[in-house]
C-alpha positions in Angstrom: -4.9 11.3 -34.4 -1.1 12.1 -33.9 1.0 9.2 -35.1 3.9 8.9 -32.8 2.6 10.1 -29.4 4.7 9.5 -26.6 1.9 8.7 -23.7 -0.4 5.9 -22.6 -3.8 6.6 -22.0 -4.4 5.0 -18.5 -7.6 2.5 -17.8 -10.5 4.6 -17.7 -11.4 3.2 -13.5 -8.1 4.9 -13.1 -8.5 7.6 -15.3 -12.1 8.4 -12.9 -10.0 8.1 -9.9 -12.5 5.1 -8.8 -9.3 2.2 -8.4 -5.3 1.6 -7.3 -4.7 -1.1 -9.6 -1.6 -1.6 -7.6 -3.2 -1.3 -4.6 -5.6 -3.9 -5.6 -3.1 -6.2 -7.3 -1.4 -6.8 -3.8 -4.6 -7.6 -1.9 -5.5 -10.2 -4.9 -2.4 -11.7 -4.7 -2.8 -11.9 -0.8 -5.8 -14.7 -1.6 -7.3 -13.4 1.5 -11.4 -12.6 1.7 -11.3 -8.9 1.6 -13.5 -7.0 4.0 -14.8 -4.0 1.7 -15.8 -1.2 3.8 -17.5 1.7 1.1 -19.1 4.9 3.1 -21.0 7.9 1.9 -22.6 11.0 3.4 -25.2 9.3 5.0 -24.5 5.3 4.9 -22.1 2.4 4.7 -21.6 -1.0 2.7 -19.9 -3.2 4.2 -18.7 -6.6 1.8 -16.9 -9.7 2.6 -15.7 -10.4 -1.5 -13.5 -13.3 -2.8 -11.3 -13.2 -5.5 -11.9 -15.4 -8.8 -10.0 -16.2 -11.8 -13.8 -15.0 -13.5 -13.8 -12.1 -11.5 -14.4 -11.0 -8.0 -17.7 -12.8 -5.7 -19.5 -11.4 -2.9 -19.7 -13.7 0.2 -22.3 -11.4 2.2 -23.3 -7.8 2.2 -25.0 -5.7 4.8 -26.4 -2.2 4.3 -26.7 -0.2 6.9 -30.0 0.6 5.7 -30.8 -2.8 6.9 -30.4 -1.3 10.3 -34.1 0.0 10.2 -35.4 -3.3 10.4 -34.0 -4.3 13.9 -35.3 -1.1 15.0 -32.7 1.7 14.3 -34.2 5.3 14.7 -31.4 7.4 14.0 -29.5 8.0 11.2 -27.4 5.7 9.3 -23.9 7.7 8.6 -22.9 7.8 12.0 -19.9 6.0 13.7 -22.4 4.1 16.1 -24.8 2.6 13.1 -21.0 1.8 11.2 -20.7 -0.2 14.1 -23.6 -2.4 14.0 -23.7 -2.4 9.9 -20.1 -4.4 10.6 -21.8 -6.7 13.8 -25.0 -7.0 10.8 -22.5 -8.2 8.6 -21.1 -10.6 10.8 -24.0 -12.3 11.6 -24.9 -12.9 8.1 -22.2 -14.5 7.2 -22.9 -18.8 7.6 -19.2 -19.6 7.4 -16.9 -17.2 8.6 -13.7 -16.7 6.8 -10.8 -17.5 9.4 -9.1 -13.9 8.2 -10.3 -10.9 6.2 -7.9 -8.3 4.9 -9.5 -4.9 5.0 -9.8 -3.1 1.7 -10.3 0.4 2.2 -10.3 1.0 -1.9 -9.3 5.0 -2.6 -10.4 6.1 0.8 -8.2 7.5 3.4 -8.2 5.8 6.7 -9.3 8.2 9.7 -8.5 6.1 12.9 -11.5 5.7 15.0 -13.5 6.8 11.9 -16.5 5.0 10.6 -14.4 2.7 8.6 -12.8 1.5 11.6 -16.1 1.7 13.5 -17.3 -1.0 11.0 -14.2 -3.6 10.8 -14.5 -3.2 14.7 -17.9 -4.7 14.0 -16.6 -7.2 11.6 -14.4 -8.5 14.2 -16.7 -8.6 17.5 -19.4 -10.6 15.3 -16.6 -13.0 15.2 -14.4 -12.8 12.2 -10.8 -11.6 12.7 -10.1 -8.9 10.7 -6.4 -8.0 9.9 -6.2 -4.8 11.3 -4.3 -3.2 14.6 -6.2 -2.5 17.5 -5.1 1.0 17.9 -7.1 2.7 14.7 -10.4 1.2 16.2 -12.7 3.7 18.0 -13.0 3.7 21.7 -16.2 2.5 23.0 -17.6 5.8 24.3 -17.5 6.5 20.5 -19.5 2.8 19.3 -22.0 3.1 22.4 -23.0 6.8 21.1 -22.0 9.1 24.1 -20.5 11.9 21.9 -23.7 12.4 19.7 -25.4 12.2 22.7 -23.5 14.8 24.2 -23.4 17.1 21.2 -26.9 16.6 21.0 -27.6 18.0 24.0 -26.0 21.3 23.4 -27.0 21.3 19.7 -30.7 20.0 19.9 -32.0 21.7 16.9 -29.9 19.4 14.7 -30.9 16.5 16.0 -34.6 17.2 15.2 -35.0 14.5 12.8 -33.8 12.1 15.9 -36.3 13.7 18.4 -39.2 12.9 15.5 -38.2 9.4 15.9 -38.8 9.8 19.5 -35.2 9.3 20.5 -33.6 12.0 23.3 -30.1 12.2 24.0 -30.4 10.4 27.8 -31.0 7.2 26.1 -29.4 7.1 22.5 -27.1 5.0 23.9 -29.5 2.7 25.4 -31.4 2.4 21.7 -28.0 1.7 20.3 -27.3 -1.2 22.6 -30.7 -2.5 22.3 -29.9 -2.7 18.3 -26.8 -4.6 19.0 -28.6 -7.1 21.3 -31.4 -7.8 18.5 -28.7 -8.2 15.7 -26.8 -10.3 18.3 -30.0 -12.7 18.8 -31.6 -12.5 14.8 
């Protein structure tokens, strides 16, 4: 062990890349409800959390995993199904916060991405999210039309879609079908 080293070891969540302490310092100090927004390869988590002195609590989580129960058929790491995991969310929530601030954690924002797709979500199920309009994805995007399109001249990767018994001619009628049963449940 050297005796007069001349470096600090940083906090091992830094250390893994996993947090901004600064980052998260300012959005704590905010005292807003933070809209989390976590994606992966093939899925999103979308969190309304609340900071406390004890630590941070989750208001309301939705999955979009969860999708599968209102009827979803395709997959879940899409722009359309970010979309309705943030309406899911929404709906969940009992009392809706009168502002979220979005946290976006170590991920860099895409505009019109599947983060966006989601707080875009967040805010038509009725909770206004602290965000511009302009990094939100147009609604050809939420409604499906390009994977419907791309579909059509790529059919052989949407195989696990056709198993479903989706076709491209009416993705976009199964995703706003989705939308109208998280709308009603």
């Amino acid at each position: 062990m050297a005796k007069n080293a001349r470096y600090t070891v940083k906090p091992r969540r830094r250390r893994e890349q996993r947090t901004d302490y600064r980052k998260r310092l300012s959005l704590v100090k905010s005292k807003e409800v933070r809209l989390v927004i976590r994606k992966s390869l093939d899925g999103m988590v979308v969190q309304l959390v609340n900071y406390g002195r004890s630590g941070d609590s989750t208001i309301a989580t939705a999955n979009s995993a969860e999708l599968r129960k209102f009827g979803w058929k395709a997959g879940t790491g899409n722009v359309s199904a970010a979309y309705l995991t943030g309406l899911l969310l929404a709906k969940k929530v009992k009392e809706k916060p009168e502002k979220v601030i979005l946290d976006l954690g170590l991920q860099h924002p895409c505009p019109g991405g599947r983060i966006f797709a989601a707080a875009k979500g967040v805010a038509d199920g009725g909770i206004k999210v602290a965000c511009a309009e302009e990094v939100f994805p147009k609604e050809e995007r939420i409604s499906g039309k390009h994977i419907a399109a791309y579909w059509a001249k790529e059919p052989k990767r949407f195989g696990g879609y056709a198993t479903a018994g989706l076709s491209p001619d009416d993705f976009e009628k199964h995703v706003e079908g989705v939308k109208q049963k998280i709308l009603e449940g």
